[in-house]
PDB file of N, CA, C and O in Angstrom:
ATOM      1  N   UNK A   1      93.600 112.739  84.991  1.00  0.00           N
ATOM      2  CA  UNK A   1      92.877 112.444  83.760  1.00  0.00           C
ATOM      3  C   UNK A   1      93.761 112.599  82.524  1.00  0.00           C
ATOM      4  O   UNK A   1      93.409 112.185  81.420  1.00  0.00           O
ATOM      5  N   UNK A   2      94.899 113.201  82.750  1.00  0.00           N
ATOM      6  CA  UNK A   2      95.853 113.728  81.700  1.00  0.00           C
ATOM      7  C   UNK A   2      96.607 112.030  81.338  1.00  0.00           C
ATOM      8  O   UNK A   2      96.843 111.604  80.207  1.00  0.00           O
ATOM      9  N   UNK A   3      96.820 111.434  82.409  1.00  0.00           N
ATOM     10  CA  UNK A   3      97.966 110.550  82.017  1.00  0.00           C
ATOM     11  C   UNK A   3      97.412 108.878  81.486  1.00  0.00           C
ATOM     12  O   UNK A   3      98.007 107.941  80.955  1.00  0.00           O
ATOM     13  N   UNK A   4      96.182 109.057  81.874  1.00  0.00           N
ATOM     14  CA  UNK A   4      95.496 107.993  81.239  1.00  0.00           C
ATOM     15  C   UNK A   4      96.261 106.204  81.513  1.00  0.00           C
ATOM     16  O   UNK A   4      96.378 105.193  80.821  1.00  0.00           O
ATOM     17  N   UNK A   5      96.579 106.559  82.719  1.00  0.00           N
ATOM     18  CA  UNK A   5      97.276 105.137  83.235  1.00  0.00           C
ATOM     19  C   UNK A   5      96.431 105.103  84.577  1.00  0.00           C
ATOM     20  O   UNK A   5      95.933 106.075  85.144  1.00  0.00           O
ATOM     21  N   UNK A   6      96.389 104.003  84.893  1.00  0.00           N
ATOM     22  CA  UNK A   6      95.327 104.121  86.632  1.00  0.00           C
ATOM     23  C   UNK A   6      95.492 102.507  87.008  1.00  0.00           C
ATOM     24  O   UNK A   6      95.359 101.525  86.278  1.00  0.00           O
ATOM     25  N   UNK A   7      95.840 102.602  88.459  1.00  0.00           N
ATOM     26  CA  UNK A   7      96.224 101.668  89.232  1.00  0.00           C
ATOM     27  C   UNK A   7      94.936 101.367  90.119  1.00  0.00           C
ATOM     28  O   UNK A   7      94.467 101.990  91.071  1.00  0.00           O
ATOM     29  N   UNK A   8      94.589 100.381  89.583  1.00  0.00           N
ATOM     30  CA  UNK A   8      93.074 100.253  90.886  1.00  0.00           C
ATOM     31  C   UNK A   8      93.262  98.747  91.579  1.00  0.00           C
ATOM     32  O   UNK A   8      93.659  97.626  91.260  1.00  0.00           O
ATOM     33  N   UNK A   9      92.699  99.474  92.774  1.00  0.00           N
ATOM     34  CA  UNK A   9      92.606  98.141  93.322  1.00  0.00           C
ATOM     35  C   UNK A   9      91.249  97.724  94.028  1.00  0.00           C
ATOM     36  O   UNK A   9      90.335  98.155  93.324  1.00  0.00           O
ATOM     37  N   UNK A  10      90.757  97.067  95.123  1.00  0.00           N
ATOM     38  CA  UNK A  10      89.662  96.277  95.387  1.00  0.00           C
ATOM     39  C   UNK A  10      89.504  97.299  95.746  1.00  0.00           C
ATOM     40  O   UNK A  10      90.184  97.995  96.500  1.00  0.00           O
ATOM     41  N   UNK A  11      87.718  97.661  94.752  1.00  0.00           N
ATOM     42  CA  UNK A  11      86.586  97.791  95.168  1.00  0.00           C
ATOM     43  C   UNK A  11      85.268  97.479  95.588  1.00  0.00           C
ATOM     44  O   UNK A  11      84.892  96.895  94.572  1.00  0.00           O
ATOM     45  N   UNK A  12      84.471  97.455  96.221  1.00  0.00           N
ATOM     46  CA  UNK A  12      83.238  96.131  96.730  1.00  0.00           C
ATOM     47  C   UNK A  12      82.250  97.491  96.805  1.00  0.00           C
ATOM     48  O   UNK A  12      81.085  97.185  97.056  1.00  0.00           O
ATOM     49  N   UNK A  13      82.485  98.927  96.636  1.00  0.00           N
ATOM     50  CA  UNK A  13      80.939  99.841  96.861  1.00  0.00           C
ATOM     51  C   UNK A  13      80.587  99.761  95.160  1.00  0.00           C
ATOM     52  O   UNK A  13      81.553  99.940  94.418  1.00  0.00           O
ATOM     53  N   UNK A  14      79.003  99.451  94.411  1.00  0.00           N
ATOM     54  CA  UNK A  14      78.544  99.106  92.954  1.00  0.00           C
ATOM     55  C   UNK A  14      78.692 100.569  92.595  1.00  0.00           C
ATOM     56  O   UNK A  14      78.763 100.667  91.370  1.00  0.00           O
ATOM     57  N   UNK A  15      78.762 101.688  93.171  1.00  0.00           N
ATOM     58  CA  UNK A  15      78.826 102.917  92.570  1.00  0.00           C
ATOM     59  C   UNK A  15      79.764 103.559  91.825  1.00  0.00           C
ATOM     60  O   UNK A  15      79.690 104.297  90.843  1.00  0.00           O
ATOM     61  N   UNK A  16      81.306 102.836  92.951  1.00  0.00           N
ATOM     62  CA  UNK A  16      82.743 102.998  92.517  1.00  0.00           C
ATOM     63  C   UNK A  16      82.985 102.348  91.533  1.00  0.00           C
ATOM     64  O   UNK A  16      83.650 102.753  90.580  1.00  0.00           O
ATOM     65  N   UNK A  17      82.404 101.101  91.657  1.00  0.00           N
ATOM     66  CA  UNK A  17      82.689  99.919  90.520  1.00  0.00           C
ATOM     67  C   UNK A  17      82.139 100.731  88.823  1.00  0.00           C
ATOM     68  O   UNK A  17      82.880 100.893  87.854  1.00  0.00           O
ATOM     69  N   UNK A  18      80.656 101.120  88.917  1.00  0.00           N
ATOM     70  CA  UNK A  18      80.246 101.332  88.141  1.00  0.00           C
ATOM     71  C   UNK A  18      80.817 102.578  87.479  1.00  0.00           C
ATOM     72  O   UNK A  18      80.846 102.651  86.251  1.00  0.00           O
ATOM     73  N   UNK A  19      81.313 103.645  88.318  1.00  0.00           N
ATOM     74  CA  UNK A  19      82.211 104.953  87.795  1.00  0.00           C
ATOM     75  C   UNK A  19      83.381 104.366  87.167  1.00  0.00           C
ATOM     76  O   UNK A  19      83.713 104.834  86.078  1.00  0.00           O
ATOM     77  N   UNK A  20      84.022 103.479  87.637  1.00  0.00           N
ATOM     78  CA  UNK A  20      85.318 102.444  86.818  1.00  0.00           C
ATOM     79  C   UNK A  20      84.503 101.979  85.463  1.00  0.00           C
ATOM     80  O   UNK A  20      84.742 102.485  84.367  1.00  0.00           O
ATOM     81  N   UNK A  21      83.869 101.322  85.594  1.00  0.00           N
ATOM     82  CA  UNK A  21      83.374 100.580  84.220  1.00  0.00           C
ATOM     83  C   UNK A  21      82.810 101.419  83.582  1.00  0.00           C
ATOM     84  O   UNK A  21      82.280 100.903  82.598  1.00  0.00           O
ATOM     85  N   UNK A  22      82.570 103.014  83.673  1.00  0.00           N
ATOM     86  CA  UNK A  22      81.731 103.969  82.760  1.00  0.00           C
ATOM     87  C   UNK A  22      82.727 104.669  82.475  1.00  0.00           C
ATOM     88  O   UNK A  22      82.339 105.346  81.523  1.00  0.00           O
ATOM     89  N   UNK A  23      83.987 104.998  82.739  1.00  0.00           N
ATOM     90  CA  UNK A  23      84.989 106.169  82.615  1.00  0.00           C
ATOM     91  C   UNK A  23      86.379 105.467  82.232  1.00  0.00           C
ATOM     92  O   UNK A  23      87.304 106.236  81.971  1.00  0.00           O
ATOM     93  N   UNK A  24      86.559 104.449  82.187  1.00  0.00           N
ATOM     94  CA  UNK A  24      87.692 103.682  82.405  1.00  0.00           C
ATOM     95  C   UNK A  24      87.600 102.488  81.270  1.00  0.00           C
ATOM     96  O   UNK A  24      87.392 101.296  81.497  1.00  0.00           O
ATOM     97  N   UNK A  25      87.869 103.304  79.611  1.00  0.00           N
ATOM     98  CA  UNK A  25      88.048 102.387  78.900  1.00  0.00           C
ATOM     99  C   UNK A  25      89.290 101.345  78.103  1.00  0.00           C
ATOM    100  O   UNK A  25      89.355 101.042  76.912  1.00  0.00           O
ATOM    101  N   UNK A  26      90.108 100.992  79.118  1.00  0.00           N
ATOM    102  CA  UNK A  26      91.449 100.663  79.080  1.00  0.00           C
ATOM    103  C   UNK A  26      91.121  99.123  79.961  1.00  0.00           C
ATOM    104  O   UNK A  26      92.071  98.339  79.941  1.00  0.00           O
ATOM    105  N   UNK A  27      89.943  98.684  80.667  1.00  0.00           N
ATOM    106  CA  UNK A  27      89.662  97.868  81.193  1.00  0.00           C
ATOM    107  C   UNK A  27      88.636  96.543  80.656  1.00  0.00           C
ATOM    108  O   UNK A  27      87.410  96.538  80.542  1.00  0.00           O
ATOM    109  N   UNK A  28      89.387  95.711  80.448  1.00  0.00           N
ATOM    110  CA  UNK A  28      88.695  94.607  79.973  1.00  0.00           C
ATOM    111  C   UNK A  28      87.218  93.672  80.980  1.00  0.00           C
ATOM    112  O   UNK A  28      86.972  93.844  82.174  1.00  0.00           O
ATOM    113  N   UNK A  29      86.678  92.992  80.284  1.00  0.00           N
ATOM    114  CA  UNK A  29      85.633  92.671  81.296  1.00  0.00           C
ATOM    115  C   UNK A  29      85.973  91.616  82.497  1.00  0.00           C
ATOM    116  O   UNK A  29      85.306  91.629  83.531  1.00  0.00           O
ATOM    117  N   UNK A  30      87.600  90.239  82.194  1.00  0.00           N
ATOM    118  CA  UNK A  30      87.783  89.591  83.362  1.00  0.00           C
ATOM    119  C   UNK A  30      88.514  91.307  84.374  1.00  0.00           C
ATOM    120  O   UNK A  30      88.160  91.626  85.509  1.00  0.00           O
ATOM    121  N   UNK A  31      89.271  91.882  83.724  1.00  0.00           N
ATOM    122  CA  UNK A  31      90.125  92.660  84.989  1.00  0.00           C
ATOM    123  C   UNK A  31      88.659  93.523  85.330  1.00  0.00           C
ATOM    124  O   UNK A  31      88.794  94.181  86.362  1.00  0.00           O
ATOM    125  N   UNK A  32      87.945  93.599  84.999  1.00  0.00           N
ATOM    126  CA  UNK A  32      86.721  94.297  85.574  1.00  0.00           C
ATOM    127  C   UNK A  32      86.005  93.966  86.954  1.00  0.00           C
ATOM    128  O   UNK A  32      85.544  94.554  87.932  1.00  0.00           O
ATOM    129  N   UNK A  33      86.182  92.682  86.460  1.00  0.00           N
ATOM    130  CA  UNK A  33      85.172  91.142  87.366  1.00  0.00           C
ATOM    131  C   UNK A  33      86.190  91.341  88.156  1.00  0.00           C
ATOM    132  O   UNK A  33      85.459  91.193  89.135  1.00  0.00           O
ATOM    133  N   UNK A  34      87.195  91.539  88.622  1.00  0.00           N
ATOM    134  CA  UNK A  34      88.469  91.077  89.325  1.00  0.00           C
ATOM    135  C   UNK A  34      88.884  92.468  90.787  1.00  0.00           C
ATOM    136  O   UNK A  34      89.480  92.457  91.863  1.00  0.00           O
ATOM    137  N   UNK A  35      88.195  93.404  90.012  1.00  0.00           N
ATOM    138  CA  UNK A  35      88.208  94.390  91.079  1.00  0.00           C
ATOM    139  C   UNK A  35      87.417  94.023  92.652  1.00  0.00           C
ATOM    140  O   UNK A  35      87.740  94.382  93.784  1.00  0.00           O
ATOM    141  N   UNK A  36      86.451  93.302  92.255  1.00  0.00           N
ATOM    142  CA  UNK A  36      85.704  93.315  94.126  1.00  0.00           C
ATOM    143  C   UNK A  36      86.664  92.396  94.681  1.00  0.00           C
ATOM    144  O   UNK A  36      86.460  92.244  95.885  1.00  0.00           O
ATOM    145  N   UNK A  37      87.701  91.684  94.212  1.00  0.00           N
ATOM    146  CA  UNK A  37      88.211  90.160  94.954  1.00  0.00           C
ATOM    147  C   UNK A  37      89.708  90.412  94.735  1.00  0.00           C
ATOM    148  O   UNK A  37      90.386  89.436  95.055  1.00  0.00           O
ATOM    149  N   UNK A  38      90.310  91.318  94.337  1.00  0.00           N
ATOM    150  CA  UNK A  38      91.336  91.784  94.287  1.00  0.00           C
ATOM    151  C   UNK A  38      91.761  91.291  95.845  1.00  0.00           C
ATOM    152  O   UNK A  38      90.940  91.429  96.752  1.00  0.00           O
ATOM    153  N   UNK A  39      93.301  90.616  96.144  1.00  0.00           N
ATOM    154  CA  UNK A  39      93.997  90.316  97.614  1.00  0.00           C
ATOM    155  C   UNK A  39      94.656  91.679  98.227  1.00  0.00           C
ATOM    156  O   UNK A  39      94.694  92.582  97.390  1.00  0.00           O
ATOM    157  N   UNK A  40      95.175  92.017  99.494  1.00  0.00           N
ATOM    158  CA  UNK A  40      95.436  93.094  99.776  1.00  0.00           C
ATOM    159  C   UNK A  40      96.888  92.967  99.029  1.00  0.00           C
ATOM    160  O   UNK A  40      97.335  91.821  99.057  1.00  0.00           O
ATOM    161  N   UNK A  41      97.683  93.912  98.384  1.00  0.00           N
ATOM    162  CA  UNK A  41      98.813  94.376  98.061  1.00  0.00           C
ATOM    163  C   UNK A  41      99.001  94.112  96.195  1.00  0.00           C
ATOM    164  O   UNK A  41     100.018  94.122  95.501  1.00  0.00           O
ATOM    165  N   UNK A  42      97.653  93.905  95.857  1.00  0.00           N
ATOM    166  CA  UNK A  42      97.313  93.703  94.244  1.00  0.00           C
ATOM    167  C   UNK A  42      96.564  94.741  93.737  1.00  0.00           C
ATOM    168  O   UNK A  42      95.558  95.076  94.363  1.00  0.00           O
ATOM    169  N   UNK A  43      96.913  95.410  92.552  1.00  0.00           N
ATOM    170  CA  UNK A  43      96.229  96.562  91.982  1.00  0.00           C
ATOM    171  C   UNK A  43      96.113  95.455  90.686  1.00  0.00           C
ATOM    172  O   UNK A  43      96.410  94.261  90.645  1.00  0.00           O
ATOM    173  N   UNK A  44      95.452  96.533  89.456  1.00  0.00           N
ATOM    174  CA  UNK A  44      95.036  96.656  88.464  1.00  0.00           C
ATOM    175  C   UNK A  44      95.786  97.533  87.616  1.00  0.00           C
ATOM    176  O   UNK A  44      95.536  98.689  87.959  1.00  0.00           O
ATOM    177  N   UNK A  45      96.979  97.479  86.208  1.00  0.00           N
ATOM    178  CA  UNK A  45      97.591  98.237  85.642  1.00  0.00           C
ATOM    179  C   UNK A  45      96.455  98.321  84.544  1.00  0.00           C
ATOM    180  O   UNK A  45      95.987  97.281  84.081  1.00  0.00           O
ATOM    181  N   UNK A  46      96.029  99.524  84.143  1.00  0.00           N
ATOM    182  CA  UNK A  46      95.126  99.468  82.688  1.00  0.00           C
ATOM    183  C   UNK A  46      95.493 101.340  82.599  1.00  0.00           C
ATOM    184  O   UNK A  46      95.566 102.298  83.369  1.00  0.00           O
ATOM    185  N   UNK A  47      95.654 101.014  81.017  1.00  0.00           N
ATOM    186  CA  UNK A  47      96.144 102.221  80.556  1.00  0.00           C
ATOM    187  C   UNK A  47      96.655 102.351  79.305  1.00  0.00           C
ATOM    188  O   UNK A  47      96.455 101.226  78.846  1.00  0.00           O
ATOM    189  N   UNK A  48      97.260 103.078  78.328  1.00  0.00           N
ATOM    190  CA  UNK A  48      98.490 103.550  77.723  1.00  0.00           C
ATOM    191  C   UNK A  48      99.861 102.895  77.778  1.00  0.00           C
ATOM    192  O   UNK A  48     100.541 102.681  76.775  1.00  0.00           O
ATOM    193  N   UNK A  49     100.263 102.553  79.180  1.00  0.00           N
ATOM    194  CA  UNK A  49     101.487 102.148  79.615  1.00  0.00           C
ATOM    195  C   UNK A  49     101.922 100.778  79.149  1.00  0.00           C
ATOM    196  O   UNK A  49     103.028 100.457  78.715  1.00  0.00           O
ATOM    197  N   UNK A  50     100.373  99.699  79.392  1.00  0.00           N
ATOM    198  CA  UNK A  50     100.549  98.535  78.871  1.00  0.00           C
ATOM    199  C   UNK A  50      99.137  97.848  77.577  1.00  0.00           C
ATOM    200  O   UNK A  50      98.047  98.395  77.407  1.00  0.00           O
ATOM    201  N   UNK A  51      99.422  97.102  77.155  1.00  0.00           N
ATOM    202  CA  UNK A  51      98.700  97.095  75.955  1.00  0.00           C
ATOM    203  C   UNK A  51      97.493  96.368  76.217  1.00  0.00           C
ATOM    204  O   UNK A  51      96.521  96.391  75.463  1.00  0.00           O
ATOM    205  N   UNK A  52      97.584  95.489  77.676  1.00  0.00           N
ATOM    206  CA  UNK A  52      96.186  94.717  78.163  1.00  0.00           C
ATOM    207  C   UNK A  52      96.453  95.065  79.524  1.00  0.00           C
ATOM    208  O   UNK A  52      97.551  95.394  79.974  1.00  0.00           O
ATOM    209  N   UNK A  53      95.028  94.939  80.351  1.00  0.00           N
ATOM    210  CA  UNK A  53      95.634  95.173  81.760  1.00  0.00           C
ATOM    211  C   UNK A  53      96.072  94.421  82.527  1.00  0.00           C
ATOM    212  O   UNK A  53      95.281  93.493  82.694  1.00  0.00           O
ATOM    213  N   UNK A  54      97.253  94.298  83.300  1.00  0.00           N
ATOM    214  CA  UNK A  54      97.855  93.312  83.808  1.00  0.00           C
ATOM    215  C   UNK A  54      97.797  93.811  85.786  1.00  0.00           C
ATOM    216  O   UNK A  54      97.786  94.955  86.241  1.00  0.00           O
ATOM    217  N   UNK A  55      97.772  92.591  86.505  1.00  0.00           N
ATOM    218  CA  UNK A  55      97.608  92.369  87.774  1.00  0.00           C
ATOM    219  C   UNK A  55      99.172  92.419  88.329  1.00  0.00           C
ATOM    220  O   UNK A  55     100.126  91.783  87.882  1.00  0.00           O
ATOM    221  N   UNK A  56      99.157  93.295  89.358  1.00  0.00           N
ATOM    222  CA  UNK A  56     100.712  93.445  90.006  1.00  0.00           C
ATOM    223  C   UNK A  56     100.158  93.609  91.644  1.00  0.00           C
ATOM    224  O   UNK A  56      99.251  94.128  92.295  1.00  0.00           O
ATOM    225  N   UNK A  57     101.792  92.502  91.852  1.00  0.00           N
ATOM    226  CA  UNK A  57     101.344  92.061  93.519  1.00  0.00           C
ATOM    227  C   UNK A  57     102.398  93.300  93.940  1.00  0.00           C
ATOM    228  O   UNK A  57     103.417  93.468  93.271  1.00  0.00           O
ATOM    229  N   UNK A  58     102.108  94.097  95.013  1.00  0.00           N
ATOM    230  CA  UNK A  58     103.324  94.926  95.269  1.00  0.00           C
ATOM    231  C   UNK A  58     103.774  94.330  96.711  1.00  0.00           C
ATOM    232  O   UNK A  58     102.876  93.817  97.380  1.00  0.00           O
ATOM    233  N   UNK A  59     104.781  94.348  97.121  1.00  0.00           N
ATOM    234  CA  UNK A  59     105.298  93.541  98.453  1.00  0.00           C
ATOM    235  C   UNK A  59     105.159  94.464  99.844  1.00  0.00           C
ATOM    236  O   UNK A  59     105.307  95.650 100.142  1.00  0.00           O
ATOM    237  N   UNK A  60     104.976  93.848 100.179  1.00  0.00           N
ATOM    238  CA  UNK A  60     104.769  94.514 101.429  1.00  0.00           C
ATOM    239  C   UNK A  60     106.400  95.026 102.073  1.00  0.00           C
ATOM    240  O   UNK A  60     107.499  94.561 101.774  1.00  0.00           O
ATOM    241  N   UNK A  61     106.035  96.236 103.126  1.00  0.00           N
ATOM    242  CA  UNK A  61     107.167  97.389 103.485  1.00  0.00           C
ATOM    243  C   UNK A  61     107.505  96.406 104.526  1.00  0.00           C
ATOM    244  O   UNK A  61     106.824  96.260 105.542  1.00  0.00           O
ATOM    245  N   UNK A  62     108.542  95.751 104.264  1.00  0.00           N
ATOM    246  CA  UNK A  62     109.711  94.909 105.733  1.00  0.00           C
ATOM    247  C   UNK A  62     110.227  95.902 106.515  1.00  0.00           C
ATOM    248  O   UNK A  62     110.436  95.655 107.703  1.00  0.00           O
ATOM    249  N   UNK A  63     110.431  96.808 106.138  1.00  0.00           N
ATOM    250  CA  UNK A  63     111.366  98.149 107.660  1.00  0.00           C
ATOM    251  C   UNK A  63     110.082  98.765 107.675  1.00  0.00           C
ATOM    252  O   UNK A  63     109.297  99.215 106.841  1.00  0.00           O
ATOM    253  N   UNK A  64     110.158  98.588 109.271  1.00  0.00           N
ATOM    254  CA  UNK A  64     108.484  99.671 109.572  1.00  0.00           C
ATOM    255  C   UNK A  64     108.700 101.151 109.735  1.00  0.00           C
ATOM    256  O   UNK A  64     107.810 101.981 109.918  1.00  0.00           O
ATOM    257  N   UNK A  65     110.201 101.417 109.631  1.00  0.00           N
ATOM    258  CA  UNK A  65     110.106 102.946 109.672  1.00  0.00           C
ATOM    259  C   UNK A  65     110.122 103.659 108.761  1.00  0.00           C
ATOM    260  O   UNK A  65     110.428 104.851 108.742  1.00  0.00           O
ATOM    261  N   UNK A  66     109.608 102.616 107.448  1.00  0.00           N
ATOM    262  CA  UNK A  66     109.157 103.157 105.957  1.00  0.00           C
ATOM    263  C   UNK A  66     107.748 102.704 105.754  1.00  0.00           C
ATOM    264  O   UNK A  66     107.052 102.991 104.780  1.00  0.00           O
ATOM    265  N   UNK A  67     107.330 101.822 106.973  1.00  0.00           N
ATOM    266  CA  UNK A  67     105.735 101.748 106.749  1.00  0.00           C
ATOM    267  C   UNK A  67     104.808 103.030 106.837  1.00  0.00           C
ATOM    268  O   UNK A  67     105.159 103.853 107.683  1.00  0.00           O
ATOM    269  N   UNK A  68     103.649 103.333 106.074  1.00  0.00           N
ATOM    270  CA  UNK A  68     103.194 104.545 106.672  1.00  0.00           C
ATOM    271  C   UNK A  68     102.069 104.498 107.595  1.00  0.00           C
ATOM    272  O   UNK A  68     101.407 103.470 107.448  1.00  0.00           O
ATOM    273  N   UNK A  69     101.565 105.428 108.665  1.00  0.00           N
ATOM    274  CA  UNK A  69     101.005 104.949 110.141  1.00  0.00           C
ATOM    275  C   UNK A  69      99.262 105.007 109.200  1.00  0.00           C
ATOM    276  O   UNK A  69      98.445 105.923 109.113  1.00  0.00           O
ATOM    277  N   UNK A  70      99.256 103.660 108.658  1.00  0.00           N
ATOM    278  CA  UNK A  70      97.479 103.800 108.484  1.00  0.00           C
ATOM    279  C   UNK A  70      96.922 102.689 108.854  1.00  0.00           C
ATOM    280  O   UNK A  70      96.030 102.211 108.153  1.00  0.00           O
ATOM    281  N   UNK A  71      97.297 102.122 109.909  1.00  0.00           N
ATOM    282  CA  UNK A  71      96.623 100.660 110.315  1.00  0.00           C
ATOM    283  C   UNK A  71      95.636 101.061 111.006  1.00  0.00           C
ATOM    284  O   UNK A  71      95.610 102.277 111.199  1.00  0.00           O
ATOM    285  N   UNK A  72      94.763 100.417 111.474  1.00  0.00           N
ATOM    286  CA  UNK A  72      92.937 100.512 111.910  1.00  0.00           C
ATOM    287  C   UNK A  72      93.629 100.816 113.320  1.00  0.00           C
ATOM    288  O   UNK A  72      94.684 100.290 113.676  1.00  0.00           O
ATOM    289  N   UNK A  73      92.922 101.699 114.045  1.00  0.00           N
ATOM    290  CA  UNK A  73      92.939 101.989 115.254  1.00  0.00           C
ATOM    291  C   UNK A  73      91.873 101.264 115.814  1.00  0.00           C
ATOM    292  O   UNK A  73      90.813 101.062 115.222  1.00  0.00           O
ATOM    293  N   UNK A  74      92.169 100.823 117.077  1.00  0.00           N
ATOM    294  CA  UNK A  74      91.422 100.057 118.059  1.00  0.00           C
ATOM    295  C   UNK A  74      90.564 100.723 119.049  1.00  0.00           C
ATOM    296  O   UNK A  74      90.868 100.757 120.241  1.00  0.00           O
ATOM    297  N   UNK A  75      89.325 101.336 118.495  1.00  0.00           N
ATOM    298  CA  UNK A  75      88.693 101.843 119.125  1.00  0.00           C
ATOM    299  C   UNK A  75      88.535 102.138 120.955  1.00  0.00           C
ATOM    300  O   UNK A  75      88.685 103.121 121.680  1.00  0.00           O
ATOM    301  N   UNK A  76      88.184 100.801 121.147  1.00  0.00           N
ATOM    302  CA  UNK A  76      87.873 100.301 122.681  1.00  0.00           C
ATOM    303  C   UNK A  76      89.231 100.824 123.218  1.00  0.00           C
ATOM    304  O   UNK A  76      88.952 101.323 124.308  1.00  0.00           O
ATOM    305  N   UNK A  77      90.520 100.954 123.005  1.00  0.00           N
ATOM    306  CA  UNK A  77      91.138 101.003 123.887  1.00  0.00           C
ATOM    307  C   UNK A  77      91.504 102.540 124.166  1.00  0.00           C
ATOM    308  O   UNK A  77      92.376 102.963 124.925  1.00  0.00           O
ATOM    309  N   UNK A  78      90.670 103.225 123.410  1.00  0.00           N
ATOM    310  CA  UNK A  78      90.506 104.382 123.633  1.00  0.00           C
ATOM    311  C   UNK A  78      89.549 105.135 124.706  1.00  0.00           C
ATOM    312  O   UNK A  78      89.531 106.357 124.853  1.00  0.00           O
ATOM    313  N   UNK A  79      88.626 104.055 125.550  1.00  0.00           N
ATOM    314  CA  UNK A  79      87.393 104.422 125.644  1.00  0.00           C
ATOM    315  C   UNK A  79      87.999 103.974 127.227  1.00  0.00           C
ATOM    316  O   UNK A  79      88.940 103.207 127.431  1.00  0.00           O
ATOM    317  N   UNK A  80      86.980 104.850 128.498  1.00  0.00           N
ATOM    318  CA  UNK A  80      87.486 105.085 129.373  1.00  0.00           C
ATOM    319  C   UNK A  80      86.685 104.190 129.974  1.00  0.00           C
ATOM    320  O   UNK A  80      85.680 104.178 129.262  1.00  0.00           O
ATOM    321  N   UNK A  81      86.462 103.125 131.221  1.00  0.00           N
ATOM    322  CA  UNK A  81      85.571 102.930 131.779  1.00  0.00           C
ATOM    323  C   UNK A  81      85.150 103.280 132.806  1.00  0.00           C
ATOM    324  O   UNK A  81      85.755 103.145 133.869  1.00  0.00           O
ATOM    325  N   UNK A  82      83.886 103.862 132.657  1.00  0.00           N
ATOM    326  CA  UNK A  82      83.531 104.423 133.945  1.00  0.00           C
ATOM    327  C   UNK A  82      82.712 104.235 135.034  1.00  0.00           C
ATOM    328  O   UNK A  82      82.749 105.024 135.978  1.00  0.00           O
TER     329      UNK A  82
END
């Protein structure tokens, strides 16, 4: 709360959305609209830092032994049949 810069990216729950649009006055109404449809590896810059909020694509990690392990686990193949 100190640094008053915040990187957001896609949200789709109206509660989160609405805590953004009640606490978060550095955000204009298109970058507002823009949070549920945000693509994966796109945030939201709004803040102090820049003077409007601007959209940044960040690239995806090419060496996977700098990827970090949070991909969806595959349930079923966990599951025993019996």
């Amino acid at each position: 709360s100190q640094i008053h810069n915040y990187f957001l990216h896609r949200m789709v729950n109206e509660k989160d959305l609405m805590t953004v649009k009640n606490t978060i006055s550095y955000l204009d109404k298109a970058s507002f609209e823009s949070l549920s449809i945000l693509p994966t590896g796109t945030t939201v810059l709004a803040g102090l830092l820049v003077q409007v909020p601007i959209l940044i694509d960040i690239d995806k990690i090419e060496d996977e032994k700098y990827e970090p392990n949070n991909k969806t686990i595959d349930l079923a193949s966990y599951w025993e049949l019996a």
